[in-house]
N, C-alpha and C positions, 0 to 999 in steps of 0.2 A: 575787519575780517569778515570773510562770509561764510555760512555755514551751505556748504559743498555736500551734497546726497551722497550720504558713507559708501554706495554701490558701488559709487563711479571710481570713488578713490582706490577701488582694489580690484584683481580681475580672480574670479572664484571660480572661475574653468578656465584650464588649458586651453584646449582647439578652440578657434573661430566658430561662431555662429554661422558667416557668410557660406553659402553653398558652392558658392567658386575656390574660394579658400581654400575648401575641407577639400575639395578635390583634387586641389593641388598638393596637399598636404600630403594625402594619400598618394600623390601621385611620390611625392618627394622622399615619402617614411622608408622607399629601400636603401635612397641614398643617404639617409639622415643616418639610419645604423652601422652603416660603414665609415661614416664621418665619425661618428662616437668608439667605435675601434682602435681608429686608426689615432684617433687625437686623445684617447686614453693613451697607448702606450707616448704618445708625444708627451702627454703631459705628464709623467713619470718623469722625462730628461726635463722636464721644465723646470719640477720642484728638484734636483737634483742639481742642476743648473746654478738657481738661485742658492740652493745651501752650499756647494764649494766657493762661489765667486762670493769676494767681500761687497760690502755698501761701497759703490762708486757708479760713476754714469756709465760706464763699459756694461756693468752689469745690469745695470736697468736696460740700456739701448737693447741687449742680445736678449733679455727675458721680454722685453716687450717686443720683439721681432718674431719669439716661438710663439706667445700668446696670442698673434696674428694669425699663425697658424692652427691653434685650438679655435680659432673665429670670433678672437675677441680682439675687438678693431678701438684705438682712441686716437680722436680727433679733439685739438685742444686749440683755445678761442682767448688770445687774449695775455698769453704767456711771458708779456712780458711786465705785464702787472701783479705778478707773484712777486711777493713781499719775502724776500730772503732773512727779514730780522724779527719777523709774525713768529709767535710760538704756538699760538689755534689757528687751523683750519677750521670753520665752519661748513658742513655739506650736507647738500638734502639726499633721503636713503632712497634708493630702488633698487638693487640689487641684493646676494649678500654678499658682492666679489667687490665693492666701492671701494674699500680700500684696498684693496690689493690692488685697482686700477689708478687710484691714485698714487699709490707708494710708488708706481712704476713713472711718474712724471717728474716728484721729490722726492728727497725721504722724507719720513712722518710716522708717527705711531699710532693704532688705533687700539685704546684698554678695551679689554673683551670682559664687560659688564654683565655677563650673561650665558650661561651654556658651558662647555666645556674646557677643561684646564689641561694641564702639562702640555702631552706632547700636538694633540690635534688644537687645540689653543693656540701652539709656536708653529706647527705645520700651516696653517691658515692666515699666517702675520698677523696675530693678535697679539700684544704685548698684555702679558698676563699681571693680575695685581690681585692683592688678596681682598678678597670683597665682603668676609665674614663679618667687619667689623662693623658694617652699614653705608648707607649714601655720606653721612656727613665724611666719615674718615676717607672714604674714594676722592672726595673733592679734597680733601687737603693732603693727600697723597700728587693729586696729579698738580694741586695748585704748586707743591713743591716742585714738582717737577719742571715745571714749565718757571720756575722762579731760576731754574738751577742754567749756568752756562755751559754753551757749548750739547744741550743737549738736542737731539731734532723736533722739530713742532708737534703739537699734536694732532690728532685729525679724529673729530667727533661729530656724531648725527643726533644732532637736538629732537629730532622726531621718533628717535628710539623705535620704531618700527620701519618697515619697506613700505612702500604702494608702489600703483601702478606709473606713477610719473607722469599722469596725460591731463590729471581733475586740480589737484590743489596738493598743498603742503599739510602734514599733519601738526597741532600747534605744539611748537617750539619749548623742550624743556626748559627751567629758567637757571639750573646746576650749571652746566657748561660756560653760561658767560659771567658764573662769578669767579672763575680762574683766573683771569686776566680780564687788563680792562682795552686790550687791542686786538683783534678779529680779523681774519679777510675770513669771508665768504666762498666759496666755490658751490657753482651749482652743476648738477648732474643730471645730463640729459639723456636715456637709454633707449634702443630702437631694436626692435627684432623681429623678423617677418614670420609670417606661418602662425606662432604659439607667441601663448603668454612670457612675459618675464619672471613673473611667479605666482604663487598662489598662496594663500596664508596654512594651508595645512602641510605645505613642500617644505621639507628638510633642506639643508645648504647642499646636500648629497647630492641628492634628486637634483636639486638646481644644478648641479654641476656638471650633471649626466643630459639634463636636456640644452645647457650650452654646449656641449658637447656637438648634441644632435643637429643643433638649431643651422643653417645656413652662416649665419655672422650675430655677432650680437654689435652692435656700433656705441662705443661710448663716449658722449659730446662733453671736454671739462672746460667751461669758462671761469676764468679768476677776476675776481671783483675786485673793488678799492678795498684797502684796508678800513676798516669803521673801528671807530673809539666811542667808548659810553660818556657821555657827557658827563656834569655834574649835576646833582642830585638826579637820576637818572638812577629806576633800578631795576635789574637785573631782567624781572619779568619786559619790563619795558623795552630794553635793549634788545632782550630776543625776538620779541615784538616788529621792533624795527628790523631787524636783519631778517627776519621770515619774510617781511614783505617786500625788501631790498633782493630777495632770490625767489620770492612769488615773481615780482617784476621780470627778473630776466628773463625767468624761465615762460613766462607767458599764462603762468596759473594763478591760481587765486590763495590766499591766506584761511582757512579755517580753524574753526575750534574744537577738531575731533584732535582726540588726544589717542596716545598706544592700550589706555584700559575702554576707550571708547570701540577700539577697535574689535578687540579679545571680548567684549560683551557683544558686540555686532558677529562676530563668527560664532559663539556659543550660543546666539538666539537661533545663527543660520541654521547650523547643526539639529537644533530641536525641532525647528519647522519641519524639515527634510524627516526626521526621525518622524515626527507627527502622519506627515503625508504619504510614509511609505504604509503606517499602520493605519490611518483613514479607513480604509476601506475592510477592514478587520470588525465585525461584530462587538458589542458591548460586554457582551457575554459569552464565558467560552463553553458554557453548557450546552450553544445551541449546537457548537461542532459545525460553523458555516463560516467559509473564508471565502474571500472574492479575491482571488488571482488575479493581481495587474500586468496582463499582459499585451494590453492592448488600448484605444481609443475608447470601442466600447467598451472593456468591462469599467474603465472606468465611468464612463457615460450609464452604464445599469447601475452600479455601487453606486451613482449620485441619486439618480431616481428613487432606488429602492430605499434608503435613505431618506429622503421624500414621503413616501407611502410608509415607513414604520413610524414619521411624527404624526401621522394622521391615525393610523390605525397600529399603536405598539402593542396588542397582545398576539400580534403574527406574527411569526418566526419570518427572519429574513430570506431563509433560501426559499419559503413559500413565496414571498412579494417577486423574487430574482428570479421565480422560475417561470409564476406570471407574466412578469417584466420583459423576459425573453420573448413572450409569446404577441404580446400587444404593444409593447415599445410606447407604452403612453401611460404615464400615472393616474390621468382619472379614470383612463378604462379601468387600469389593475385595482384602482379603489373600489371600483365598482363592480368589478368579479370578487371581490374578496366580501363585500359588503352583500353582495346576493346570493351568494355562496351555501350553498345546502351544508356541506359538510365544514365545521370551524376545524379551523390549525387547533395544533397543541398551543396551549398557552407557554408563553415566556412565563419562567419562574425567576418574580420577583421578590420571593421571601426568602428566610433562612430557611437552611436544610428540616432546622427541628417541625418550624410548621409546616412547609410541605411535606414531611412526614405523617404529620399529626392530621393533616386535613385528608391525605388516600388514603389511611385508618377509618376517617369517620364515613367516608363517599362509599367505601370500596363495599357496602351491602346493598346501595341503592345505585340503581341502574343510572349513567348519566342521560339524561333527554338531551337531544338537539335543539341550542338555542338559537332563535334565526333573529336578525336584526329586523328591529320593528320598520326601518327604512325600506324601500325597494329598489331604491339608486341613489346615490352618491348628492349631497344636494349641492345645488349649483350657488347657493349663498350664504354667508354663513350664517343669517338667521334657519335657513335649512337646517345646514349641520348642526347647529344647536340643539335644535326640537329633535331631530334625530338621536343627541348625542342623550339627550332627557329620556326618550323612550327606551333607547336600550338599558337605561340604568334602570327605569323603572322594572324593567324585563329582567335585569340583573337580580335585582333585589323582591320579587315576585319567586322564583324560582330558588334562591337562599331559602325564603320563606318556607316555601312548599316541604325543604330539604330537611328543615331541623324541625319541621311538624311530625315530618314523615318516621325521622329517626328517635323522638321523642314519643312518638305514640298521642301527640296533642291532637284535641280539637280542635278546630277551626274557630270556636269562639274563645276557647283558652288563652289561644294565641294573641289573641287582642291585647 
């Protein structure tokens, strides 16, 4: 197995990147609205359709003939290597319409492990099962099942989640092939121009409204050989084998990203995204300074200025930002701020109680103007260094003065 960059395996934006694309897309979105209209009300007689007519191939023929017309097209590869006496399907997920595009080729049931029960469960062809009881009782629910005659196969997605269908297979639960120890395979191949097939924060809803919209969606089903688990052969292993038996056909690779690999890869996405919209927001909200990203530069000044408050943080950032604006170069704005006659208000970095307690004790002695013992910005850091020495010394000289002043000390007192 190979481990496949989790990116590729999923697509986290709808529209195309490509600038020809988007053009087209835009060109296509009046007629794509009217497609999604017109193939809503179609697909009301679809689902209508399917629930008067009974399980027989009349009714698959006619329901896969209007579903042509919602623009969902299948092309099937292979048809006559369906195993009529198989009671698993095995299928890799890209959609959330798989099995419904399946059921439309055989019958087959797919348990809806997940998400909604009663009636949008049976309106979506999920064969509903009671899941309360945990993983182990599902599996021996369905293992009866498929033990029982005359019942139809099942059809299961060992990778429990979607991708994009273009990178690799996500690796293969090991539950599903201890139900049986006889399998065929079917692999699923989806195409659709313009827009993504989906996206991991889209509802089956939304999905169903932008195949709606989409031009065609195209669904390619090949049927594999039937595969048997050998002897001593277990379970993990056997999925093993059939993940890379439909890596194969499909032309992709096998990895070992799993469905919680994924669900932690989108809730890091999220945080990033969440991070970099507030990035450019101040540490503090005392100062009452936000940087509006509306644009190239302002994110280009919130990176600068950013910049200039690790070098120099007792300056308020909309003092560096407004600098920033004026010289567009950080070691100028260092060095206006640094030669600077009049200081910013300091950042306050205490508790409320001591900056109370310290304008109490200031607030009878006039503050002087402290000027940095530098006269420009030094160009190395043994510079900034001695620099950084003399203003503390500067610092702490004038402390000095402060508490002589307000003590009423001598000069040699103080020693």
């Amino acid at each position: 197995m190979e481990n496949r960059g989790i990116e590729d395996m999923f697509d986290f934006r709808r529209f195309p990147k490509d600038a020809l694309v988007l053009l087209l897309l835009l060109i296509y979105f009046p007629v794509g609205i009217c497609l999604m209209l017109i193939r809503i009300f179609v697909g009301v007689h679809v689902f209508l359709v399917s629930c008067a007519l009974p399980e027989s191939f009349i009714r698959r023929f006619i329901v896969r003939i209007m579903c042509s017309v919602l623009g969902m097209h299948v092309r099937t590869k292979n048809p006559r290597s369906r195993d009529k006496n198989t009671k698993l399907y095995i299928c890799n997920h890209v959609t959330e319409f798989d099995h419904n595009i399946i059921n439309l080729l055989t019958p087959c049931h797919t348990p809806q492990l997940e998400g909604s029960t009663g009636f949008v469960c049976w309106a979506r062809g999920f064969m509903e099962i009671h899941s309360a009881s945990g993983q182990g009782a599902i599996g021996d629910t369905l293992q009866r099942y498929c033990s029982t005659e005359g019942t139809p196969p099942l059809l299961l997605f060992p990778e429990e989640e979607t991708t994009n269908g273009r990178a690799g297979l996500l690796k293969f639960s090991s539950w599903p092939f201890s139900l049986t120890d006889s399998i065929q395979p079917v692999a699923l191949r989806v195409t659709r121009p313009l827009i993504a097939l989906s996206t991991p924060d889209s509802s089956w809803m939304k999905e169903l409204l932008w195949t709606f919209f989409a031009p065609c969606t195209v669904y390619h089903v090949s049927w594999l050989p039937t595969v048997s688990r050998q002897d001593g052969e277990s379970t993990q292993e056997f999925a093993n084998k059939v993940q890379e038996l439909l890596a194969g056909e499909l032309g992709l690779v096998s990895t070992k990203i799993t469905k919680a690999d994924k669900a932690e890869h989108i809730k890091r996405k999220r945080h990033t995204v969440a991070q970099a919209s507030t990035s450019v927001r101040p540490a503090s909200i005392g100062l009452g300074f936000m940087v509006q990203s509306l644009g190239t530069d302002d994110h280009r000044i919130a990176k600068m200025a950013q910049q200039v408050k690790d070098v120099l943080p007792h300056v308020p950032l909309n003092v560096i930002a407004k600098d920033l604006a004026e010289t567009n170069c950080v070691d100028t704005t260092i060095t206006n701020l640094l030669e600077s006659k009049e200081e910013g208000p300091m950042e306050a970095t205490g508790t409320s109680t001591l900056g109370s307690s310290m304008n109490n004790s200031y607030s009878s002695v006039p503050a002087p103007t402290i000027k940095p013992a530098a006269k420009c910005f030094g160009r190395s850091p043994v510079d900034r260094h001695l620099s950084l020495q003399e203003r503390k010394e500067a610092l702490y000289n004038f402390a000095r003065r402060r508490y002589i002043e307000k003590h009423g000390l001598d000069q040699e007192d103080s020693h």
